[in-house]
Each structure stands twice: as structure tokens, then as C-alpha cells.
Residue frames as a rotation matrix with the C-alpha (Angstrom) as fourth column:
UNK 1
0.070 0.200 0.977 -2.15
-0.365 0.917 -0.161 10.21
-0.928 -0.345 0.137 31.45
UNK 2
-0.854 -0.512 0.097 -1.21
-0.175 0.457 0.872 7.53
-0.491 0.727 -0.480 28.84
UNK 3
0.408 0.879 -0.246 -4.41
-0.913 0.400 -0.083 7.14
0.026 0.259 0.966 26.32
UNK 4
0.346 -0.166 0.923 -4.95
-0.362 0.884 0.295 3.66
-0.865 -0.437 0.246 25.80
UNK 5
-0.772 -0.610 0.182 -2.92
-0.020 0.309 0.951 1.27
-0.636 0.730 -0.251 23.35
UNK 6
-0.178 0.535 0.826 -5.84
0.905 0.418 -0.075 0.66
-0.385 0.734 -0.559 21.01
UNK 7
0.812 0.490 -0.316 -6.34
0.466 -0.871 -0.153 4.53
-0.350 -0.023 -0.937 20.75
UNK 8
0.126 -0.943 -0.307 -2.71
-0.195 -0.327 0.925 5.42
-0.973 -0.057 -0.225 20.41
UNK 9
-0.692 -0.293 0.660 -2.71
0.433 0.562 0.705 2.97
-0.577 0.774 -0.262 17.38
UNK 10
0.620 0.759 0.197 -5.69
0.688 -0.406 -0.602 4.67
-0.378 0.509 -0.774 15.67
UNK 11
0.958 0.103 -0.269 -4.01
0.032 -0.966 -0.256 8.12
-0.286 0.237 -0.928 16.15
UNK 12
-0.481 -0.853 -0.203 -0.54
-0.346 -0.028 0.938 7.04
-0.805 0.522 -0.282 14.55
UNK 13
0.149 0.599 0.787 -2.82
0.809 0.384 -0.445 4.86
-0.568 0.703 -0.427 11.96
UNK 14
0.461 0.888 -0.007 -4.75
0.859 -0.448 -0.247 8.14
-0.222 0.107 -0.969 11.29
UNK 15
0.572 -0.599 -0.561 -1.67
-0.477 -0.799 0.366 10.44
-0.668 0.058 -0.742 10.95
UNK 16
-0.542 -0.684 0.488 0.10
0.099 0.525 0.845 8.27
-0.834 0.506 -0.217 8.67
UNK 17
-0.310 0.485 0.818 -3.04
0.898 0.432 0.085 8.30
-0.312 0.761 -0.569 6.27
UNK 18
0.733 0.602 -0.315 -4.29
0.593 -0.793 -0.135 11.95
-0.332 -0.088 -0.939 6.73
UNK 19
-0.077 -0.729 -0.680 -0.28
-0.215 -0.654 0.725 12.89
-0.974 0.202 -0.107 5.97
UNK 20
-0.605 -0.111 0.788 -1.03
0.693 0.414 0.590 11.15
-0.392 0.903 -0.174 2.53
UNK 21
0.210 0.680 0.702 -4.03
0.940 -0.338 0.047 12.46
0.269 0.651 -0.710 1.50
UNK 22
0.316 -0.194 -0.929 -2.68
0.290 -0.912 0.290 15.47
-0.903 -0.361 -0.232 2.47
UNK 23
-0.282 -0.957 0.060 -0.29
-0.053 0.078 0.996 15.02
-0.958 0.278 -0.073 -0.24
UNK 24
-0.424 0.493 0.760 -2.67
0.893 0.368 0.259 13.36
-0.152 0.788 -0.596 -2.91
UNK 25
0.675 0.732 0.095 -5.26
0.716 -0.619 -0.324 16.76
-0.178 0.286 -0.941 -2.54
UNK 26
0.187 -0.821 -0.539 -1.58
-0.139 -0.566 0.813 18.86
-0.972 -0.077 -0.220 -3.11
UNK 27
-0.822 -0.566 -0.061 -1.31
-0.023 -0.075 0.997 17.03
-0.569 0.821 0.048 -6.13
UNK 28
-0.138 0.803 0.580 -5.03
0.928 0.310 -0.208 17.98
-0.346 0.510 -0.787 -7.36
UNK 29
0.453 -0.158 -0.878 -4.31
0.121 -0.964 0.236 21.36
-0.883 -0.213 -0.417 -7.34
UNK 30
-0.248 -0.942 -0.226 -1.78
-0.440 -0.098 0.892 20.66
-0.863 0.320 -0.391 -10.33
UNK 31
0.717 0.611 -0.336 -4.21
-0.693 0.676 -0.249 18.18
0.075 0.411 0.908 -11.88
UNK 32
-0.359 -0.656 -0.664 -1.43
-0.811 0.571 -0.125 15.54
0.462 0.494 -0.737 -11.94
UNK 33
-0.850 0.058 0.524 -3.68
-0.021 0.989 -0.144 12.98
-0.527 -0.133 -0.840 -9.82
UNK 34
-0.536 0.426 -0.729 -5.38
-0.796 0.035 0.605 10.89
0.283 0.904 0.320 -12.15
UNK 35
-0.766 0.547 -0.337 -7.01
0.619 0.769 -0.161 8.02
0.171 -0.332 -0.927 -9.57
UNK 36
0.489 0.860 0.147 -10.15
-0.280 -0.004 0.960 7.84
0.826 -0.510 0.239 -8.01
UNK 37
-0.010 -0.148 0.989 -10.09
-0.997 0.073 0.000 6.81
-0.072 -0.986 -0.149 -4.28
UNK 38
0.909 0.316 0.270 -11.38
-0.301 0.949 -0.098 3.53
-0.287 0.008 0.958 -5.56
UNK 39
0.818 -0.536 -0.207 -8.58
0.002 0.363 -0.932 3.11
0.575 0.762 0.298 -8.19
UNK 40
0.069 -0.589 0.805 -6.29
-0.944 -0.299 -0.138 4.63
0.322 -0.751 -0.577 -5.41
UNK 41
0.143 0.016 0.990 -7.12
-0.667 0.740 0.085 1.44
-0.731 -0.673 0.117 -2.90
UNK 42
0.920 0.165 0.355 -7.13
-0.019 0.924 -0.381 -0.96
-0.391 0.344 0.854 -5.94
UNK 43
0.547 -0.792 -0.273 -3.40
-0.077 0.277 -0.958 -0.60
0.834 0.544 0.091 -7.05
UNK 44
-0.206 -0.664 0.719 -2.13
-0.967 0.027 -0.253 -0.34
0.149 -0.747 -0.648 -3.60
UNK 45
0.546 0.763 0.346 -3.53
-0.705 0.642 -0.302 -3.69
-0.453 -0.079 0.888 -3.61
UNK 46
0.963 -0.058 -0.263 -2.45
-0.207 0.464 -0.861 -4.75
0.171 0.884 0.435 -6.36
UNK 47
0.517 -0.832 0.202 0.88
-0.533 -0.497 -0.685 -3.95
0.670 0.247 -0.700 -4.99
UNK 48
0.148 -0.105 0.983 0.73
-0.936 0.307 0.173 -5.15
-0.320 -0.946 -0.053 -1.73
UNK 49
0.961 0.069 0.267 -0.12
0.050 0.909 -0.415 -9.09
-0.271 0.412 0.870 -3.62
UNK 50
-0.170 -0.985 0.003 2.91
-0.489 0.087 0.868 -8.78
-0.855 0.147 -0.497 -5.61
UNK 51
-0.643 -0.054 -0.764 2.31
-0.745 0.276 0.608 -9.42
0.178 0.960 -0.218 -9.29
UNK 52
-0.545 0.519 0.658 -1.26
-0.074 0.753 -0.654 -11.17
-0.835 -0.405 -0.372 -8.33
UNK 53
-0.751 0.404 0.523 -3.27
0.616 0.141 0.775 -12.62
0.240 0.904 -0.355 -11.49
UNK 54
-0.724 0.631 0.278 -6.77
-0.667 -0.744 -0.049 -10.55
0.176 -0.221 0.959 -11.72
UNK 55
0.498 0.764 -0.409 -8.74
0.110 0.412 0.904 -13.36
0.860 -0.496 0.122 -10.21
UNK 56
-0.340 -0.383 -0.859 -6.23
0.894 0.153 -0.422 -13.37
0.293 -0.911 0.290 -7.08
UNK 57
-0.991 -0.095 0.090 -6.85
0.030 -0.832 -0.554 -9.86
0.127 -0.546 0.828 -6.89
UNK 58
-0.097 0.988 0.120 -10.83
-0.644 -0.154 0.750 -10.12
0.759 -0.004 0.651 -7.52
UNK 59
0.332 0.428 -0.840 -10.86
0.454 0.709 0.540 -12.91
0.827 -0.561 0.041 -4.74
UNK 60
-0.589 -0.666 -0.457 -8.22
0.700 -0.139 -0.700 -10.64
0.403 -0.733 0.548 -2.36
UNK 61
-0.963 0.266 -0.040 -10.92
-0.247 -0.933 -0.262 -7.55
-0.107 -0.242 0.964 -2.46
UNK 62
-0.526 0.850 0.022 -13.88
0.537 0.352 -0.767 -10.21
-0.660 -0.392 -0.641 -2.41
UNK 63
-0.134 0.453 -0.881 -15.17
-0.657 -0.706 -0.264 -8.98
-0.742 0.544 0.392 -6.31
UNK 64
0.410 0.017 0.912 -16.25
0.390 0.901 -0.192 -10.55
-0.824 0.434 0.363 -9.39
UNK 65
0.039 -0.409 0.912 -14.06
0.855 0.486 0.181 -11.71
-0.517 0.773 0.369 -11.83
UNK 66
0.065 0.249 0.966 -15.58
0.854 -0.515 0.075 -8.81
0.517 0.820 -0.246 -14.33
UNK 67
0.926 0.286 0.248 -15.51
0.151 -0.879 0.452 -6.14
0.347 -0.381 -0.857 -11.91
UNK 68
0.230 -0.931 -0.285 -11.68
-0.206 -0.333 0.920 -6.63
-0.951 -0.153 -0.268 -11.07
UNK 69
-0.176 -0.604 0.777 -10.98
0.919 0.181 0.349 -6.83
-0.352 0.776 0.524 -14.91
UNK 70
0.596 0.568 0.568 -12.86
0.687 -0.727 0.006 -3.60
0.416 0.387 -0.823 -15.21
UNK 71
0.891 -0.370 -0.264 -10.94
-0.114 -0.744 0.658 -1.76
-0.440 -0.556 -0.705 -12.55
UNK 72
-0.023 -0.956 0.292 -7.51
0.320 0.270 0.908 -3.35
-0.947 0.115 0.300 -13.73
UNK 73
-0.090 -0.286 0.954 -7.94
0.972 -0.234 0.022 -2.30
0.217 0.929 0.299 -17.35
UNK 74
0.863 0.145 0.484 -8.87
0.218 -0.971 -0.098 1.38
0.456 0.190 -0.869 -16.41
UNK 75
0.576 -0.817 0.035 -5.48
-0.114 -0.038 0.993 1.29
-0.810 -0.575 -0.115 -13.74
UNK 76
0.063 -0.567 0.821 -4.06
0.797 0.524 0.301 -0.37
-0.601 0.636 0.485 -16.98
UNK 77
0.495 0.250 0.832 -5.22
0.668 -0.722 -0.180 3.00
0.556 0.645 -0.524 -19.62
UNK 78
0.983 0.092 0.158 -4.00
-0.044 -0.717 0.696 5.16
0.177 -0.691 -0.701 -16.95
UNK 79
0.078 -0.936 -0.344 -0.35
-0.259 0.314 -0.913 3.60
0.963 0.161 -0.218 -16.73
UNK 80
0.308 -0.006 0.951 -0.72
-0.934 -0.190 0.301 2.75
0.179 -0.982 -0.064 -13.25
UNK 81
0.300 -0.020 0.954 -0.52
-0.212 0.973 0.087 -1.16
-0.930 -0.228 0.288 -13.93
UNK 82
-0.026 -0.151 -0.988 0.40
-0.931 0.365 -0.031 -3.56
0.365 0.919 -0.150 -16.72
UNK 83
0.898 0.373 0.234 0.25
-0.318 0.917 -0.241 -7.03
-0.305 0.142 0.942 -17.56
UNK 84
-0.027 -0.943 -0.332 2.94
-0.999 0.012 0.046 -8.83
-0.040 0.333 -0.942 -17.81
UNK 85
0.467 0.464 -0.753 3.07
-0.747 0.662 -0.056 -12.74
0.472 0.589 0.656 -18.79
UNK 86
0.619 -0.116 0.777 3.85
-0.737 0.258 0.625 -15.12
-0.273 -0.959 0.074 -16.87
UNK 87
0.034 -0.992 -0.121 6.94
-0.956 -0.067 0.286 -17.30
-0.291 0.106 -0.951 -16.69
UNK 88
-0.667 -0.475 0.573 5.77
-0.688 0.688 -0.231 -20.05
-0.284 -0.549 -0.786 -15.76
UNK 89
-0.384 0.533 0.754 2.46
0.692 0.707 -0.147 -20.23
-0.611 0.466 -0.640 -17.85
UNK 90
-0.845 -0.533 0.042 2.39
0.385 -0.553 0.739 -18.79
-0.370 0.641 0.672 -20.38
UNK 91
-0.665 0.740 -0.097 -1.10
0.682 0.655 0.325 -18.35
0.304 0.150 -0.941 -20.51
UNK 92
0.405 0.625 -0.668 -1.48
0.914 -0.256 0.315 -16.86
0.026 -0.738 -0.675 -17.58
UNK 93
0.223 -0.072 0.972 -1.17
0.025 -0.997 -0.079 -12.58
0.975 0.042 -0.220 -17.08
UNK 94
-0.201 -0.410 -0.890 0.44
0.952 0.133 -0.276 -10.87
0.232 -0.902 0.363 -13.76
UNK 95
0.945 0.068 0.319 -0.61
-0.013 -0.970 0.243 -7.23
0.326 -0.234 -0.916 -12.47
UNK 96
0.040 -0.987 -0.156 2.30
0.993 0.022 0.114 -5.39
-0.109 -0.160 0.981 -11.83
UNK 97
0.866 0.218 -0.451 2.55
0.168 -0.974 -0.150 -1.69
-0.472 0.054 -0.880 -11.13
UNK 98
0.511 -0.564 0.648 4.41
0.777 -0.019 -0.629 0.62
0.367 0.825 0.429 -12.93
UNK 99
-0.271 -0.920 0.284 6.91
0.819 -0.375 -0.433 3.54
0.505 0.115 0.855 -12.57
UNK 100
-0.308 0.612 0.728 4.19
-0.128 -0.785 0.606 5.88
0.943 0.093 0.320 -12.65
UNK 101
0.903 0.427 0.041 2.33
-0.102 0.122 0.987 4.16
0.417 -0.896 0.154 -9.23
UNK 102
0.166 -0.809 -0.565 6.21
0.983 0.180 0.031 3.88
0.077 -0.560 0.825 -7.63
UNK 103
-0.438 -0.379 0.815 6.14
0.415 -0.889 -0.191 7.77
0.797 0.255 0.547 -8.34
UNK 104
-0.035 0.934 0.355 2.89
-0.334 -0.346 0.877 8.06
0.942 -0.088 0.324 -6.78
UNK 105
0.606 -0.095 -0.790 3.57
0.765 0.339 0.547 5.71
0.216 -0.936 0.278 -3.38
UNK 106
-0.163 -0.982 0.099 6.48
0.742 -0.188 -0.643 7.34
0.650 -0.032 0.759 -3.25
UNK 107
-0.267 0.104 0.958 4.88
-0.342 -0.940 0.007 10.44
0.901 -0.326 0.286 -1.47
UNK 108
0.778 0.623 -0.084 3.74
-0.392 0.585 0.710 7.74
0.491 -0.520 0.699 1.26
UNK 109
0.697 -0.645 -0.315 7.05
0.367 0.697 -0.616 6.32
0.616 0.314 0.722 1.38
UNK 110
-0.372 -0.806 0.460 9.22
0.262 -0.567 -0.781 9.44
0.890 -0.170 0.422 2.12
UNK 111
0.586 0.539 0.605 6.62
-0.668 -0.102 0.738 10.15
0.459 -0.836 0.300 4.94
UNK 112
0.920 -0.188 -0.344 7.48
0.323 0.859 0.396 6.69
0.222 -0.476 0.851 6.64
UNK 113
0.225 -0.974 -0.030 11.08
0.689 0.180 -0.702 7.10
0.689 0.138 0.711 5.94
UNK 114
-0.345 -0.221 0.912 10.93
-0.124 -0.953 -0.278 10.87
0.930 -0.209 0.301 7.79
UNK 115
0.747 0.519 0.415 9.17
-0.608 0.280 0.743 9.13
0.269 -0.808 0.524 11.00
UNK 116
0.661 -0.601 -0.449 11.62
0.602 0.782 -0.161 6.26
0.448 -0.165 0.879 10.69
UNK 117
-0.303 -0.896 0.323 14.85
0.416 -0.430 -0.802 8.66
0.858 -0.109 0.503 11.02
UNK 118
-0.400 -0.144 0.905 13.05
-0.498 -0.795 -0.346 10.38
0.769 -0.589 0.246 13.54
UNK 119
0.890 0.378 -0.255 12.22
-0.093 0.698 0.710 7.30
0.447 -0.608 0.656 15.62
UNK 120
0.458 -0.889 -0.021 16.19
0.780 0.413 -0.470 6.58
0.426 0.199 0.882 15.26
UNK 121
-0.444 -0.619 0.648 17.16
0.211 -0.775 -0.596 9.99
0.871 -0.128 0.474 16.63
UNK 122
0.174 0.681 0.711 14.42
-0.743 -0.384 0.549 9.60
0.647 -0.624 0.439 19.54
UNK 123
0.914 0.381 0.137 14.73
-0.358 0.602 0.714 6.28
0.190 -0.702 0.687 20.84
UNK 124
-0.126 -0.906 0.405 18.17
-0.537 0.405 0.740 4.18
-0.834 -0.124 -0.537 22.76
UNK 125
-0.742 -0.380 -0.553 19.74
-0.538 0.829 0.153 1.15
0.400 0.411 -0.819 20.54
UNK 126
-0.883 0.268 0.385 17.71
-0.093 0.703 -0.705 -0.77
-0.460 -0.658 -0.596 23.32
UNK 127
-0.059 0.922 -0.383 14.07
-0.347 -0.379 -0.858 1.10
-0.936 0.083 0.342 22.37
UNK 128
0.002 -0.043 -0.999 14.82
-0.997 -0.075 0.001 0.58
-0.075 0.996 -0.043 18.93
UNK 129
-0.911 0.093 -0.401 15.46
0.089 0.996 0.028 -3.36
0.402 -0.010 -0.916 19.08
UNK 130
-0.878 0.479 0.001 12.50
0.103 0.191 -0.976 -3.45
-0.468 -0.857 -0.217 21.19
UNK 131
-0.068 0.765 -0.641 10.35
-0.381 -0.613 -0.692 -1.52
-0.922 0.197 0.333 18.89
UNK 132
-0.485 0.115 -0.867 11.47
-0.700 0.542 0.464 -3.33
0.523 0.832 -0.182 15.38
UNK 133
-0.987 0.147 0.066 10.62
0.139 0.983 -0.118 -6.83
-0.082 -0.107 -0.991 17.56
UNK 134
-0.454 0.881 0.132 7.48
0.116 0.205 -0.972 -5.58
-0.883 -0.426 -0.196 18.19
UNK 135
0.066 0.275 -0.959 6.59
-0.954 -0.265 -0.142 -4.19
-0.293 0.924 0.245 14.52
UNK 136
-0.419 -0.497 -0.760 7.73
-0.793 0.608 0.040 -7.65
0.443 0.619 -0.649 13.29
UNK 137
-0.739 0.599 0.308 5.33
0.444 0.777 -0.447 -9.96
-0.507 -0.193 -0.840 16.06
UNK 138
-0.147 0.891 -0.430 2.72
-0.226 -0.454 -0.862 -7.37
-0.963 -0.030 0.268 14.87
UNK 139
0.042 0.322 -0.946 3.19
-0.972 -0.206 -0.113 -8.45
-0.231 0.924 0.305 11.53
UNK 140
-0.716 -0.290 -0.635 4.37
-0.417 0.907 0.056 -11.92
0.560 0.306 -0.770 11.04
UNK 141
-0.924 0.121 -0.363 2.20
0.340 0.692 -0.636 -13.22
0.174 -0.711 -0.681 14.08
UNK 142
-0.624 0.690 -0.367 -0.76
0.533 0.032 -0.846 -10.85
-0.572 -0.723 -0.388 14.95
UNK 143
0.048 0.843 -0.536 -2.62
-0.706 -0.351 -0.615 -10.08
-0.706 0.408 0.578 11.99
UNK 144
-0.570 -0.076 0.818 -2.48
0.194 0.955 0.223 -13.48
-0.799 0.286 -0.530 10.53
UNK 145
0.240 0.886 0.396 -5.44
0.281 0.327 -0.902 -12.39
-0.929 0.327 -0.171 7.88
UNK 146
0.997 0.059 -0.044 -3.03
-0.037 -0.111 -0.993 -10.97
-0.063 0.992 -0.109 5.41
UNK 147
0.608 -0.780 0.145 0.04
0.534 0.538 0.653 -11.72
-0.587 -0.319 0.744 3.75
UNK 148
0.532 -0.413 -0.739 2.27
-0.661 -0.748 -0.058 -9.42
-0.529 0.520 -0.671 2.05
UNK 149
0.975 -0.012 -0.220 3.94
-0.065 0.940 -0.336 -10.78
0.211 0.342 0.916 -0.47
């Protein structure tokens, strides 16, 4: 019997995240990771905004002001992030990851990508339209509380 749809979603969810941290506790072994879990969730963040100032991001994770300049400068020592100046006011500072955190998704990435191909080699032409439409109401339309950028 089919589990139900809210279950299903968990247990892809939950296999998508559990193949990371697989990955992440692979690369303690080596020492080469250098986040916390916190610091972890706060540049994917950071990413996700798209070059958000560090009040957008203190208001996006619902912190103050000083507590997302704290995290962002230690992401910042670490090479994970950087400031970069805005165009448009010159004033004004952008988060932006770096090379180093594109290395680091990257193990997240190639996952996806290895599911993707193996959606593509499982489902018709038909399934497949079907399945992008739905991935796309599920994003544009039915989680409305966050935007990507």
C-alpha cells in the first residue's frame, strides 16, 4: 500500500538531508569541515537570499542585528562569505558566498543532480512534464512564505 503523500515527502525530504550529512561527517574525518551546524544553516541562507545585506539576513532568520553580524564575520574569517559593496549604494555591504561554500554545496548538489538523471531514466517524457509542473506549483505557488532569490 501507498504511504501517504505527506509521509512520502518527509522520507524523500529526509533522504536528501541524511545523504548530506552523510557527506559533511566524511569530510570530518579529514578535518577539512570547518562549520558548525549553526554556521552550516547560516550561509546556506545567506545563499538562498542572494547577496542579502546583514540586516536582510538578521530579519530572514528572525535575529538581532549584532547577532547576524557576529555569525557573518566568523563565516567571513573562515572564507565562507565576503562582503562585497554595493552598486547601487555605496554605503551599503552585500553577503555573498564564496568559492570555498560553492565547493562545499557542491556535495549537495551532485546528490540532486544523481536523483535528477535517475528520475530521467525512470520516468516517460509524459511523467517527467508532469513532475517538473508539479515541482514548479510547489514552489512558485504553495509555499508562498519564502522566496528564493
Amino acid at each position: 500500500m501507498d504511504k501517504p503523500l505527506d509521509q512520502a515527502f518527509i522520507d524523500v525530504y529526509t533522504k536528501f538531508k541524511l545523504q548530506f550529512y552523510r557527506k559533511i561527517f566524511g569530510r570530518f574525518e579529514s578535518r577539512e569541515a570547518t562549520l558548525t551546524a549553526v554556521e552550516t544553516f547560516c550561509v546556506e541562507v545567506i545563499n538562498a537570499l542572494g547577496h542579502p545585506t546583514i540586516g536582510d539576513f538578521a530579519k530572514f532568520v528572525d535575529i538581532s542585528q549584532a547577532n547576524a553580524t557576529y555569525k557573518v564575520q566568523s563565516l567571513i574569517k573562515k572564507g565562507y562569505v565576503a562582503k562585497q559593496r554595493s552598486d547601487t549604494d555605496k554605503r551599503e555591504y552585500r553577503l555573498a558566498v564564496t568559492k570555498k561554500f560553492n565547493d562545499y554545496a557542491k556535495i549537495n548538489t551532485d546528490y540532486v543532480g544523481e536523483v535528477v538523471n535517475r528520475i530521467r531514466q525512470r520516468l516517460s517524457p509524459e511523467e517527467l512534464r508532469i513532475f517538473q509542473h508539479t515541482l514548479e506549483v510547489i514552489n512558485q505557488e504553495l509555499m508562498p512564505e519564502i522566496s528564493l532569490q
